[in-house]
N, C-alpha and C positions, 0 to 999 in steps of 0.2 A: 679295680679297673672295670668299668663300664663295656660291656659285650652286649653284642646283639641278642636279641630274643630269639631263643632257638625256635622251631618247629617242630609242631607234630607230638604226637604222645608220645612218650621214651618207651621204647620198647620192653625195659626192667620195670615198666609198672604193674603190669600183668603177671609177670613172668618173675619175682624177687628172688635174688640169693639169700638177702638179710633185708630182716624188717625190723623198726626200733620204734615202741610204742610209746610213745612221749608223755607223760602225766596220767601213765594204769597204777589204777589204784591197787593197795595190797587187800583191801575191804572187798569181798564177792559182791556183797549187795549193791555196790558203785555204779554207775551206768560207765563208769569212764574201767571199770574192770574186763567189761564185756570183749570188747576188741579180741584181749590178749587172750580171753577162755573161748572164745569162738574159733579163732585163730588156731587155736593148738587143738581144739575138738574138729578141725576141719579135713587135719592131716595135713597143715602145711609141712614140709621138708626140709625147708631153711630154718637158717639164725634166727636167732630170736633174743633182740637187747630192748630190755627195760631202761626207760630213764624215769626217774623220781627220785629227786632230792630230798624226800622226808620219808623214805624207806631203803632199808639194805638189804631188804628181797622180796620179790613178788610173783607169790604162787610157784615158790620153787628157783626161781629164776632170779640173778644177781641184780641189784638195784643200782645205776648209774645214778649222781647227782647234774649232771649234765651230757650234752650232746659229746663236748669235746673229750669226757673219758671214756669215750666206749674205745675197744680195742681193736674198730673194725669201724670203714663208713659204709652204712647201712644203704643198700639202694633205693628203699622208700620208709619215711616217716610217715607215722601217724598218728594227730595231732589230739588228743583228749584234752588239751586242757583248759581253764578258764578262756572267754575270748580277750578280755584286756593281756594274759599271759600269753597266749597265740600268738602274737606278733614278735615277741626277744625267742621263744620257741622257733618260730621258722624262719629267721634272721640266725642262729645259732644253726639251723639244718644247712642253710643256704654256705652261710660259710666254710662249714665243714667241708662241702660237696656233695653231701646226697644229690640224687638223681633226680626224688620227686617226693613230695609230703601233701600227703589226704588231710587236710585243714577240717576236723568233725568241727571242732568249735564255730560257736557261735558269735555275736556280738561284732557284726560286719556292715553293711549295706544295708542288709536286711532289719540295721537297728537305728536310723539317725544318724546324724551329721557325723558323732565322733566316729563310729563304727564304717561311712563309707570313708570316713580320712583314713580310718586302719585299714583298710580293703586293698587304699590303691596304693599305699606302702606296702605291703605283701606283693600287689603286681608290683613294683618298682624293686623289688629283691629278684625277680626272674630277669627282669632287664640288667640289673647289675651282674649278677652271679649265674644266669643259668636254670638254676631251679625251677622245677614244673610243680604247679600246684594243682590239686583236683580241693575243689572249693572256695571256701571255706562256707560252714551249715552245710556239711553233706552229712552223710551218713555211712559212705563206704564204697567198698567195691565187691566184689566177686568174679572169680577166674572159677570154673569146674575144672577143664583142662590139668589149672595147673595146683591145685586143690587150695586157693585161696580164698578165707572168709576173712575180708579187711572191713571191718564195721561194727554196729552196734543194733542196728535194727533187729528185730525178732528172727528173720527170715535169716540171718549170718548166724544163728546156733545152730539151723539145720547142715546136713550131708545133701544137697541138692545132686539132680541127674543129670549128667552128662549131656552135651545135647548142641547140635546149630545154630542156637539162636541166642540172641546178642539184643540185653536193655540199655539202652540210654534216656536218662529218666532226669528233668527237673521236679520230680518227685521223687524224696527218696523213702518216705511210709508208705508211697504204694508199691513197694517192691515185697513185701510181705503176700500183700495181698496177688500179686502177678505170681511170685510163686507156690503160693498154693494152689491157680487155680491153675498152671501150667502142672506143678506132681497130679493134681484130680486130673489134667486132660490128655497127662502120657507126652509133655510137651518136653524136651530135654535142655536146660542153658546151658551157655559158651560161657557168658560176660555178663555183670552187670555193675554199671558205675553211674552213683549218682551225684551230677554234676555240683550240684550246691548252685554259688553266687557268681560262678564264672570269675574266680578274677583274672584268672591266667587261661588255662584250658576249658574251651568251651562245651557243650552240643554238637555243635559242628566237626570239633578238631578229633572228638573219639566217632562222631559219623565216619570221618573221612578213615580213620586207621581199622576200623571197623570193617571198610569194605575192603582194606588190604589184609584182613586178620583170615589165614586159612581152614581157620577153627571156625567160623562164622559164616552161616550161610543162609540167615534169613535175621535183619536186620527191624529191633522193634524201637519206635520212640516217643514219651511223654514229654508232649512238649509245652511249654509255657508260651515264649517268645524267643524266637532267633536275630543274632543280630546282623547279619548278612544273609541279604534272600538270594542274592546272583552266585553266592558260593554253597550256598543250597541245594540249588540246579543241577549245578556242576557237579557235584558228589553225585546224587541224586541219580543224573544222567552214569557216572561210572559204575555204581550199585548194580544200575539196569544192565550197564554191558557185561560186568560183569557176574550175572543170574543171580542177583541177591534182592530177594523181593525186599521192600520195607513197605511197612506200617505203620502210621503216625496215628497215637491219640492226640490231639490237641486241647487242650486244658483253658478254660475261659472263653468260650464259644458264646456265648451270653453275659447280658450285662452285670448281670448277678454275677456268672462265674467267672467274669474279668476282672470283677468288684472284690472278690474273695481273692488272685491271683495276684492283685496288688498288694493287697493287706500283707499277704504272709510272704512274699518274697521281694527281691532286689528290682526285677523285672516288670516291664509295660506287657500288658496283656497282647495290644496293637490290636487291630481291624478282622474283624471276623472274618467279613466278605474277602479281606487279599489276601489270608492267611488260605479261605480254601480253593481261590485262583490259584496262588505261589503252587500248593499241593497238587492241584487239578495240571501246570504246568509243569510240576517236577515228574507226574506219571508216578505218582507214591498212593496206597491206598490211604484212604481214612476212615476210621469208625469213632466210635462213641463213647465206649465203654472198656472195663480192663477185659473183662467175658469177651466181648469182639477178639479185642487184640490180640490174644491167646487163642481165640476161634481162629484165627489167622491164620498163627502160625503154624496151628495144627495142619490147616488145609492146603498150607504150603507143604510141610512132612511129607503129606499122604499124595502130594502130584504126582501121573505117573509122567515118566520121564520121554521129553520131548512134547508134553500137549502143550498144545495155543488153540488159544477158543478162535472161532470166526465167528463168534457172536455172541450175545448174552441169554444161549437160549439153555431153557432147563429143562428136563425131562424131570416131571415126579412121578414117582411109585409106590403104591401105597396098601395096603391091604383095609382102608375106612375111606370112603368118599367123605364124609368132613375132614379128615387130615389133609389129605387133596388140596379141598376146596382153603383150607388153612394157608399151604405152604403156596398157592396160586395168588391168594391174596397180601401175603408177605414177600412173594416175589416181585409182584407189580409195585408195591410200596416201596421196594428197594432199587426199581430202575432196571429190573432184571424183565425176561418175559418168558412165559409160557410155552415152549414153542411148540407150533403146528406140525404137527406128524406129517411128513410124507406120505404119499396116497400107496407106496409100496410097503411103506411100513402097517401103514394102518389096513392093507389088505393082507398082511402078514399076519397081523394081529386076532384078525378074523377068521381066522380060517384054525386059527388053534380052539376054538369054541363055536364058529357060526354065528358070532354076536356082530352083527355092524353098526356101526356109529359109533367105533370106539375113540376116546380121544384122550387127551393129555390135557391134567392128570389122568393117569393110568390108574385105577383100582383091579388088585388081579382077582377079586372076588369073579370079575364080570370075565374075568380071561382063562374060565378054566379053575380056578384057586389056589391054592398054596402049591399044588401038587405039577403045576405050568409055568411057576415062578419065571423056574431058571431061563425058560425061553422068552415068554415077556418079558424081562429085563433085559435081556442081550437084544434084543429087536428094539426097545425102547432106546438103550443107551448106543446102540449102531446105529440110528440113525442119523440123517446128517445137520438136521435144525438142532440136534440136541449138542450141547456144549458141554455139560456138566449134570449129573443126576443130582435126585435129592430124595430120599425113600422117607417117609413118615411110618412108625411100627409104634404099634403098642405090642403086648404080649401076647401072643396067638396060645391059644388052650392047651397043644399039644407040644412035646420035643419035637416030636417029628417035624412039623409045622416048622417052627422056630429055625430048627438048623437048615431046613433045605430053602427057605428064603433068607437068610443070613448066606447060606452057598452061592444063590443066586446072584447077590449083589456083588459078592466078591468074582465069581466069575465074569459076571456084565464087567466090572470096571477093568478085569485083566484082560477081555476080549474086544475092550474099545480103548482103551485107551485113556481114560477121560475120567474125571473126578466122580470120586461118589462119596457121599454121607448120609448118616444116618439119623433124623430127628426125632428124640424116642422122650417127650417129654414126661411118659410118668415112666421113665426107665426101663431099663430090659432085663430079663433076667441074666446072670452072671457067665453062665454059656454062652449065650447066644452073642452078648459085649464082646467076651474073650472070642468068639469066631468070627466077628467082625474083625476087631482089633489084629488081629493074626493077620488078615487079610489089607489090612492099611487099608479100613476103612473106619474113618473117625463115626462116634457117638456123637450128639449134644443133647443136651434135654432141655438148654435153652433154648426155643425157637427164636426169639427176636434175636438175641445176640450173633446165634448161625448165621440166619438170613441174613443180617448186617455183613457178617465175616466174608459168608461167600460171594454178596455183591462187589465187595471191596476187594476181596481176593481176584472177581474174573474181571474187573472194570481193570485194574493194576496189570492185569495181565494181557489184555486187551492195550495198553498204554504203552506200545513201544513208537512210541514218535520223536521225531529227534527232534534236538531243539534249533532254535532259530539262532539267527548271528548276535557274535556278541551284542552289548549296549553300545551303538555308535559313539563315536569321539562327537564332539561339539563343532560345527561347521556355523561357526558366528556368519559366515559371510549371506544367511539367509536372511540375518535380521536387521529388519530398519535400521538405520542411524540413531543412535541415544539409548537405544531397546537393552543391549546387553549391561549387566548389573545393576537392573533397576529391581533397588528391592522394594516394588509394589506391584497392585494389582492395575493391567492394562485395562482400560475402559474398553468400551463394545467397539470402539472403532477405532482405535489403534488394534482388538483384536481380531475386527473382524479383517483388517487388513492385512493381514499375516493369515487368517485361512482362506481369503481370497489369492495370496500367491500361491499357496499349496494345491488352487482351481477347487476348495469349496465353496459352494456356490452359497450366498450371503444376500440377502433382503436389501433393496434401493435403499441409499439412507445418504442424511447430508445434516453437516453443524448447521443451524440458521442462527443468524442472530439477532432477529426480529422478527415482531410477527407478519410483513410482508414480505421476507423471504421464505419465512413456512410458509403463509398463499401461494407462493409462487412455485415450492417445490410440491403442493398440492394439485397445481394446476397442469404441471408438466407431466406426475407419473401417474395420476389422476388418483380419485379419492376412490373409499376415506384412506386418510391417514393415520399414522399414532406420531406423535409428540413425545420424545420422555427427557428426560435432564442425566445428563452423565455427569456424574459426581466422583470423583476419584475415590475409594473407600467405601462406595454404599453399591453391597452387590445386589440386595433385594426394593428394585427400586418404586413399587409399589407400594412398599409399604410406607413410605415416605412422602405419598402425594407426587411422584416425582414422572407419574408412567399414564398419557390422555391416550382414552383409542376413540373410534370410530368418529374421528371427525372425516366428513364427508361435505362442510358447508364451510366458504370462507372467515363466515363469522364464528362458527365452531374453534375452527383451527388458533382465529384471533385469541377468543375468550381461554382458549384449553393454554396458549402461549405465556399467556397474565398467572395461569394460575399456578403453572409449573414456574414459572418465575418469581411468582412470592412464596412456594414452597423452599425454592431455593434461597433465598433472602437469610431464610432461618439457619442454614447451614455453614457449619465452621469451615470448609472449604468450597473454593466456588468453582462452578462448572459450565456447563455450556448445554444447549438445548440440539437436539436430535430429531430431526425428521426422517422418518420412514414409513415407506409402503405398508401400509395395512394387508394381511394377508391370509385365510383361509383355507384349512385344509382336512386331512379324513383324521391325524393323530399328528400326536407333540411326543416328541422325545427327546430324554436327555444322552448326549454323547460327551465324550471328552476323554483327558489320562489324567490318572493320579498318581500322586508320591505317594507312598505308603513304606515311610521309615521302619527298617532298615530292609525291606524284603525288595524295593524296586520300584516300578513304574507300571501303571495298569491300565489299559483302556476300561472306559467304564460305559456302559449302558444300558435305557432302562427310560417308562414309561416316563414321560416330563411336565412341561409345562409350567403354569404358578401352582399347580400341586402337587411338586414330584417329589419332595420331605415327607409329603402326608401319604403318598403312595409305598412310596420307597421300595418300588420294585428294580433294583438295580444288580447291574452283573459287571464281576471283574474279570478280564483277563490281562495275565502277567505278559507281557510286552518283554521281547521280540519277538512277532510269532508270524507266522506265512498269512496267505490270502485264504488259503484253505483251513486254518484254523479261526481266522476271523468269520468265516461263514457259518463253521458251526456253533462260532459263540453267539452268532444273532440265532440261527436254527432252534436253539437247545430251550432258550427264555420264552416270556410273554408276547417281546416284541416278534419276534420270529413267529408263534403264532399269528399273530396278528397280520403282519403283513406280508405271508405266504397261503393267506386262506381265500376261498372261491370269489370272495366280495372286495376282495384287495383293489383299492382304483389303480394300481397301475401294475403290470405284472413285472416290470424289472426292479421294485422295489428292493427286494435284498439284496440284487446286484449294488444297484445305489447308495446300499448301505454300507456295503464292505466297503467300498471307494471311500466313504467318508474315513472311515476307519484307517482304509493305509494310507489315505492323509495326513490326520490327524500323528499316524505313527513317525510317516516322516516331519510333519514339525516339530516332531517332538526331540527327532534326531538332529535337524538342524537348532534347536533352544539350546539342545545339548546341556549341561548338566546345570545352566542357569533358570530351569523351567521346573514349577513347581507344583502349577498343576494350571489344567487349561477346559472351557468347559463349553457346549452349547447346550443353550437352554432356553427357547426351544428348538429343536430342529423339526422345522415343518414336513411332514408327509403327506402328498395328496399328487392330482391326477401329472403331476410332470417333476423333476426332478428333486431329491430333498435341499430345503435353503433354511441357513443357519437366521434365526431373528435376533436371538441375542448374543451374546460371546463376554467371556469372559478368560483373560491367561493371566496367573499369578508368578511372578520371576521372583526368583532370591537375590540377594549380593554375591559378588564374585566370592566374598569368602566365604558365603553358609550355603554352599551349594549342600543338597541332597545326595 
């Protein structure tokens, strides 16, 4: 009988009484033996049932020829075997009742046509029967908690460390490599499950159980592509409430490594730019690297409890004015800043040597030396610009030396409050690590991956903003008559008539249908004019002979009339000619919202004009968002410099823009889910208010809505 699809990850996934390892070979050398010797090298505490039907024991342990003679239903299966055999395997788990089966096999989505028809019969066994799958092409999972090594990867022979933090990975070979570099960085795991092909349990569904997991208290994710960006959010937002930092790597960030992303997996890469909107609106950090990500988590560990930066500002301290000068210039590159000492600090500082002009970086050569540490750093890190320290050390000649500025640091961070680390990139010696370390103050000897970590670390922490209301319901009643379900793109003046009811303000324009009513509409709003041909289907209309400017003479307007009109002659749909005000201003830019399947809806904005592909200076923000979030998304860009600087011809310019913006938001509310994407191109800027010249809105059908 046909049941609903339960929810949620079963709680006996992590946690099994009994596990039955489905096609472990009796041969050590096997890859499909690994499972069952990892497993029992890990300290699991439960049952443990073999099934293989062409062995009567394995490695000690009694051999099943099927699911249905074991003498017991297993809570989770795990799936080793062929992938054409994977399918009657977890059809035979499904019926049984197991709880949940890790599908390692292969030969799914990730392999052609036959493999995604096996895929989505595996999902159609959890709708029938219940059964949760993690996969299939994974590789495993891992519990520390509860001493579970379910896998095959290299990383599942080790005894991992105990620890808060929790992977969700559509990589599952980089899980070797995460944890070794978490054992080198003292980082402890919870969890790690790699998702594989998603047919049933996604990314999402262990995010979401992740943030109710009490074991779990700082949340990492390798991500490919998610398929719901609004439920994203949502988690995203509960993590935050409830003190769980995350950190996303995201995987195919370039064209290359989205190019690579497709090759080896089931999944669409999707949109650089809205994947780091989606992120930038979930308040999630992100870095680059598996170094970062691990950098991360460290630097979450070592928080003292209760800090919130009030800014991105860093105190360095260092015993080398190049290290300084290093960590100042990796700071800026990461978004981070310097910060400006206090005129109380920096007279504090002075007054321990008599040196003035002391600044940040801090060198304590110049403050006294090793021997004045412990006070320069408590003065450094008590101040109030400073957010976060960051010490650069190489090896000082002496112990003595060594420990009383290793003292120092640990003192400064337990006397402010406030994060500190140490950047020691040709290492330190083994005391002076372990008197850190004691102290919860993390090592790196990566400098770029730290700096990466710790910008992402205080920007993420800096990011408690809530989010905006849901995605409005669709309120058709905004839109023209014939408008809803049209699956095509609205020309400039059906679109520009729907942002003129929103009150964006839009360029004179009028159909003519000869060329003595273009005179005539010349004569009225006076010249020059442009002329262009609206073609239903041709959005780039330049390049088609279809787009005359600068007529200014009625014989201009005539002749530009003829030509656009045998331009159009050639064309397999026919159209109509456009007269509009010719117009003039200081900058062209592009505005509008995009779809960006399956993450959401985005305002997008960004230098424009007929060059703005070749520019392609564009910025997304993830929509629903306040007035006050739209302002700093124009602030943050080119445009925002641009038209907030001394020579700006009008000074309410970015007021004006933000207006465009929650217009734009609200048409997008009333398109409601029939709107696909909507664009102006150009939006003129110049001495009076911005006006849309071109427009374009793309609508889907009522059934392929977004």
């Amino acid at each position: 009988m046909t049941q609903p699809r339960p929810g949620g990850v079963p709680p006996r996934l992590f946690n099994p009484r009994s596990i039955a390892i489905v096609g472990a070979s009796a041969d050590p050398l096997k890859l499909s033996h690994r499972p069952l010797e990892y497993l029992r090298h890990g300290g699991y505490a439960g049952e443990i049932f073999v099934v293989n039907a062409r062995a009567d024991e394995v490695a000690g342990l009694r051999s099943y020829a099927r699911m249905a003679d074991l003498p017991a239903v297993p809570d989770v299966a795990f799936l080793v075997v062929p992938g054409a055999q994977a399918l009657q395997a977890a059809t035979e788990c499904a019926k049984l009742g197991v709880g949940s089966a890790v599908v390692a096999s292969t030969g799914f989505a990730e392999a052609g046509e036959e493999g995604a028809a096996r895929q989505l019969a595996l999902t159609a066994l959890t709708r029938e029967w219940g059964i949760r799958f993690v996969g299939p092409n994974t590789n495993g999972l891992y519990a520390t908690h509860q001493r579970l090594s379910l896998g095959y990867n290299a990383a599942h022979a080790q005894v991992l460390a105990e620890g808060p933090v929790s992977i969700v990975s559509h990589s599952g070979a980089l899980f070797s490599t995460l944890s070794a570099r978490m054992n080198t960085g003292g980082v402890g795991l919870s969890k790690f499950v790699a998702v594989g092909n998603e047919a049933d349990l996604d990314m999402l569904d262990f995010f979401e159980y992740l943030v109710n997991d009490p074991q779990t208290q700082v949340i990492l994710l390798v991500l490919e592509a998610l398929r719901d960006g609004t439920r994203f959010l949502d988690i995203a937002a509960r993590a935050q409430a409830a003190g769980k930092p995350v950190a996303v790597l995201k995987l195919g960030m370039t064209q290359a490594g989205a190019a690579s992303t497709n090759a080896h997996s089931s999944r669409l890469a999707g949109s650089a730019r809205a994947y780091r909107a989606l992120l930038d609106a979930a308040g999630v950090a992100q870095v680059s690297s598996v170094e970062a990500l691990v950098a991360f988590a460290r630097l979450v560990q070592s928080q003292p409890p209760g800090w919130q930066p009030r800014g991105l500002g860093l105190g360095v301290l260092t015993a080398s004015g190049g290290g300084g000068t290093l960590i100042a210039d990796a700071a800026v590159a990461q978004g981070l800043e310097v910060a400006a000492l206090s005129d109380a600090a920096t007279q504090a500082l002075t007054r321990i040597k008599g040196s003035p002009g002391l600044l940040n970086p801090l060198d304590v050569t110049s403050v006294g030396g090793t021997p004045s540490s412990g006070a320069t750093a408590a003065l450094l890190a008590g101040d109030g610009p400073v957010d976060a320290v960051v010490a650069f050390l190489h090896t000082l000649p002496s112990a003595v030396g060594r420990e009383t500025f290793a003292r120092a640091i640990g003192d400064a961070r337990r006397g402010s409050g406030k994060p500190h680390l140490v950047i020691a990139p040709g290492t330190l010696p083994a005391e002076q690590a372990a008197l850190l370390a004691s102290q919860d103050v993390p090592v790196f000897t990566d400098s770029a991956s730290a700096m990466e970590a710790l910008a992402a670390f205080m920007k993420a922490a800096r990011s408690r903003r809530s989010r905006g209301p849901a995605d409005p319901e669709v309120n058709l009643s905004a839109l023209p008559a014939g408008a809803a379900g049209q699956a095509r793109a609205l020309n400039e003046i059906a679109a520009m008539r729907l942002f003129t009811e929103v009150g964006i303000r839009c360029v004179a324009r009028a159909i003519v249908a000869d060329a003595a009513a273009a005179k005539a509409f010349a004569a009225q709003c006076g010249t020059p004019i442009v002329l262009k041909g609206v073609v239903d289907g041709i959005e780039h209309k330049s390049d088609v002979g279809l787009v005359q400017l600068h007529l200014d003479t009625p014989d201009k307007v005539a002749q530009a009339f003829e030509r656009i009109g045998r331009a159009m002659a050639g064309l397999p749909v026919p159209g109509h000619v456009c007269a509009q005000q010719m117009m003039r201003g200081e900058l062209e830019l592009i505005v509008g919202v995009v779809h960006e399947a399956p993450l959401g809806r985005f305002l997008l904005m960004g230098l424009g004009g007929r060059y703005a592909e070749a520019i392609d200076d564009v910025q997304l923000l993830r929509m629903p968002v306040s007035r006050d979030e739209m302002r700093a998304f124009v602030l943050k860009g080119t445009v925002g410099r641009v038209v907030t600087a001394a020579r700006s011809p009008r000074a309410s310019t970015l007021e004006d823009l933000v207006d465009v913006l929650e217009r734009l938001q609200t048409l997008t509310a009333n398109l409601g889910p029939t709107l696909q994407a909507m664009e102006i191109n150009p939006l003129l800027i110049g001495d009076a208010a911005p006006v849309a010249l071109d427009a374009l809105i793309v609508l889907t059908t009522e059934g392929d809505h977004p």
